[in-house]
N, C-alpha and C positions, 0 to 999 in steps of 0.2 A: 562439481556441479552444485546448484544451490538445493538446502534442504529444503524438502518435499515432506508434507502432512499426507495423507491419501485418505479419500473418506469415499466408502460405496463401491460397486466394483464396477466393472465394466462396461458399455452398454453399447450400443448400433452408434449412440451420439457421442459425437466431438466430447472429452473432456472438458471441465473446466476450469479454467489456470484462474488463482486468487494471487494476485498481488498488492500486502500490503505496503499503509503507509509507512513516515517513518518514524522510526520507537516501535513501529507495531512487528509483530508475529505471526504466522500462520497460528499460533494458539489462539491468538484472539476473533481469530474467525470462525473457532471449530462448530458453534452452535450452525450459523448459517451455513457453513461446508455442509455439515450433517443433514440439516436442512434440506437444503439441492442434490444430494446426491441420492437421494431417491432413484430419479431418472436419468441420472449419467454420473460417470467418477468426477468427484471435484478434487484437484490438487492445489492445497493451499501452501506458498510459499514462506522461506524466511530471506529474504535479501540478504544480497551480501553486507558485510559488518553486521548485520542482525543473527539473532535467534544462535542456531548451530549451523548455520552456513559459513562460509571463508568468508576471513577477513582481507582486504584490498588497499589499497591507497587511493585505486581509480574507485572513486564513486557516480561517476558522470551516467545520465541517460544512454549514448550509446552500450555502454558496455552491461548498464543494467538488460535492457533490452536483450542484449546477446547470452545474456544469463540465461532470460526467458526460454528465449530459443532453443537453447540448447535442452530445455527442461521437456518443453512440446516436442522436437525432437526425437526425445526419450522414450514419448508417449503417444506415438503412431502419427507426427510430423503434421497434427493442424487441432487446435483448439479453440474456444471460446474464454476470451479472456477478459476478465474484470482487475481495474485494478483501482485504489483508494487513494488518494492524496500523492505522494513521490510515486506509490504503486502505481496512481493513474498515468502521470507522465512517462514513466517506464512503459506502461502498458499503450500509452499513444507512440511512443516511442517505436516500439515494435512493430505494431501496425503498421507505420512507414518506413521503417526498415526490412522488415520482414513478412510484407504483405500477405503473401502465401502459405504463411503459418496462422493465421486468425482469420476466422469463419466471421465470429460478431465479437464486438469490440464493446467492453462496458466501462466508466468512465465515472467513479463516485467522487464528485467535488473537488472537481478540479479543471485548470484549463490551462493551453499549452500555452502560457505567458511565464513570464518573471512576478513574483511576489516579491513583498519589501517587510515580511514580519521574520528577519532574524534574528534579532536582542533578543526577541523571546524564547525562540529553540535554542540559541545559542546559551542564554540563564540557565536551561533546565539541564543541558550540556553540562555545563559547571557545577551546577548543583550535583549532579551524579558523581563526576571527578571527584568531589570534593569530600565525600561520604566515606567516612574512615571506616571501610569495609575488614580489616583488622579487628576491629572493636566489634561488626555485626554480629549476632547469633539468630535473631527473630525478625520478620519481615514487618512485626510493629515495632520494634527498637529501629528498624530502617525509615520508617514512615515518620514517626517521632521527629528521629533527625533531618529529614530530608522535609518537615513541613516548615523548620527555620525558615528555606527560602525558598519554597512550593508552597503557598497558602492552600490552594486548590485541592482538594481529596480525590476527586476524581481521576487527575492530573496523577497524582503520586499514585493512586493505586494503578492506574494505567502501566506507567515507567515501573512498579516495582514486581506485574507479570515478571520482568523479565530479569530480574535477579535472580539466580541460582544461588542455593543456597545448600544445594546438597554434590555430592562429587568433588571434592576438594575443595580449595579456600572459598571463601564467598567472592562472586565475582558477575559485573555485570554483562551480559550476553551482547552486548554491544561493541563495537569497536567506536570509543565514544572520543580518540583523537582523529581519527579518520573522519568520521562524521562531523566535527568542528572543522579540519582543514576546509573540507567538501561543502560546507554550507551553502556559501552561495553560491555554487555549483547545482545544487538540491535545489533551491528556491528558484532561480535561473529557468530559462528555457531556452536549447540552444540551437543557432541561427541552423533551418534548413536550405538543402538545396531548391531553387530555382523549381516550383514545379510539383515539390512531394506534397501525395496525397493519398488517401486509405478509403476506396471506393465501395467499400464491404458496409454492412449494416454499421450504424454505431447508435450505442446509447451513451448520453449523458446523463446522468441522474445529479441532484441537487440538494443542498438543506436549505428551506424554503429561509432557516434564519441564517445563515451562511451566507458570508459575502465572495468566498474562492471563486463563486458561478456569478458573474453578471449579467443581465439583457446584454448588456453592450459585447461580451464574447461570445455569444451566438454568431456572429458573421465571423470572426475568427476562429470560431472550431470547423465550421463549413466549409472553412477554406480549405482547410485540410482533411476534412470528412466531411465529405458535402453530403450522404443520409442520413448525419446527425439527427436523432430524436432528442427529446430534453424534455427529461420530467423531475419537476420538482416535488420532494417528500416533504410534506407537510410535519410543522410542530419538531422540525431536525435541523441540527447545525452542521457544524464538520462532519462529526462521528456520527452520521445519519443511521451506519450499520449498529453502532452500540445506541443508540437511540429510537429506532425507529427500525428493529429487526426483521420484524413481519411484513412491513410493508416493503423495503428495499426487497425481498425474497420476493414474493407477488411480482414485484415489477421486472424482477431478473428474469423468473421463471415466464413470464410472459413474453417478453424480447426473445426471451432463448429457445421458445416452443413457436 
C-alpha cells in the first residue's frame, strides 16, 4: 500500500485523501494537511515511485487510482479526495472508477486532457540522473550542482525535498527510470469507456496565472463531472498550494463543509 502521512485524528467526517503531484510528496503538503485537519483526519499521500511508497513500472492512472483505493479502503471505505497536478488525474481517475469511494472530489490545476510539456519534466529527469550522488554530502553542494542545468531555485529546492540524505547512501526518493519510461503516460489522458461519469460534487480549483485550466475545458470536465464548480485562485500558477496557501485551504474547507 502507498505511504500515508496522517495529520489530526478522527472525526464523524469522511477523511481526506491528498494526492500529490509529480516530484511532489505528502511532505509538501504537511503545512495545509495540518491546516484541515482540524475538523477531519487528513491523509496525505506519496505515490507510487515517490517519497517511501513502492516502486512500479506501471505508472498509468488506472493503477494509480487503485492505489488510492486501496488506501480509503484502509480508512473506513469512502473519502474526500483532493488531488494536484498527476495527483488530480489520479484523483479524477478514481472518481470514475471508483465512484463509491469519493463523497467530493477536489481537483487543483488540472484537466482530464493530454498535455504536450514533456522536454521539460523530462530535463529535470535527467538532471536528477545525472547528479553524482557519490560525490553528495550537503543539500547545497546538491543545489550547486544541479543549478548547471536547473536555473530555476525554486524548481531545485522543490526536487531537492526529496533527496535523502540520511539512512544509507545518498539517494533520490524517486524512481526516476520509471518515471522517464512513464512520461507520456503521465502527461496523457486515457481514452474512457463510453458513458463514464463522477455525479458526486466536484471542485476544480485553478491558478488564475496557469494555463493547465482553460475556459475552453470547462465543457470537458462537465462531461464527466457534470457538478463541476471552478474557482479560480487569484495571483497563483501551477503550485497555487505553495503559492497561495491560505486561500486554496478557505476554498477547500468550504466545498468540504
Amino acid at each position: 500500500m502507498l505511504n500515508t502521512v496522517l495529520h489530526g485524528a478522527k472525526t464523524d467526517a469522511p477523511p481526506l485523501v491528498i494526492a500529490p503531484g509529480l516530484f511532489g510528496s505528502a511532505r509538501n503538503w504537511s503545512a495545509i494537511s495540518k491546516q484541515l485537519s482540524e475538523k477531519r483526519q487528513v491523509i496525505a499521500l506519496d505515490m507510487r515511485n515517490h517519497g517511501d511508497s513502492f516502486w512500479d513500472d506501471d505508472h498509468s492512472y488506472p493503477a494509480m487510482a487503485d492505489d488510492i483505493a486501496e488506501v480509503i479502503n484502509s480508512h473506513g471505505g469512502q473519502a474526500d479526495v483532493l488531488g494536484h497536478s498527476m495527483g488530480g488525474k489520479a484523483a479524477m481517475m478514481l472518481a470514475l472508477n471508483h465512484p463509491d469511494l469519493v463523497r467530493r472530489l477536489i481537483v487543483a490545476d488540472m484537466a482530464p486532457k493530454s498535455y504536450k510539456h514533456g522536454d521539460s519534466h523530462g530535463a529535470l529527469i535527467e538532471a536528477m540522473q545525472a547528479l553524482p550522488l557519490e560525490e553528495i554530502e550537503t543539500r547545497s553542494q546538491a543545489d550547486r550542482l544541479l543549478s548547471v542545468q536547473i536555473q530555476d531555485p525554486g524548481t531545485r529546492a522543490f526536487l531537492l525535498q526529496s533527496l535523502s540524505l540520511r539512512d544509507g547512501p545518498v539517494r533520490w526518493k524517486f524512481n526516476l527510470q520509471a518515471l522517464k519510461n512513464n512520461l507520456d503516460t503521465i502527461l496523457e489522458w486515457p481514452d474512457l469507456p463510453l458513458g463514464s461519469e463522477f455525479d458526486g460534487p466536484a471542485l476544480f480549483l485553478s491558478g488564475a496565472n496557469s494555463y493547465y485550466v482553460e475556459p475552453d475545458d470547462h465543457d470537458l470536465i462537465r462531461a464527466l463531472f457534470p457538478q463541476a464548480e471552478f474557482v479560480e485562485i487569484k495571483n497563483a500558477g501551477h503550485w497555487l498550494h505553495a503559492e497561495r496557501p491560505r486561500e486554496v485551504e478557505a476554498e477547500v474547507e468550504r466545498f468540504l463543509s
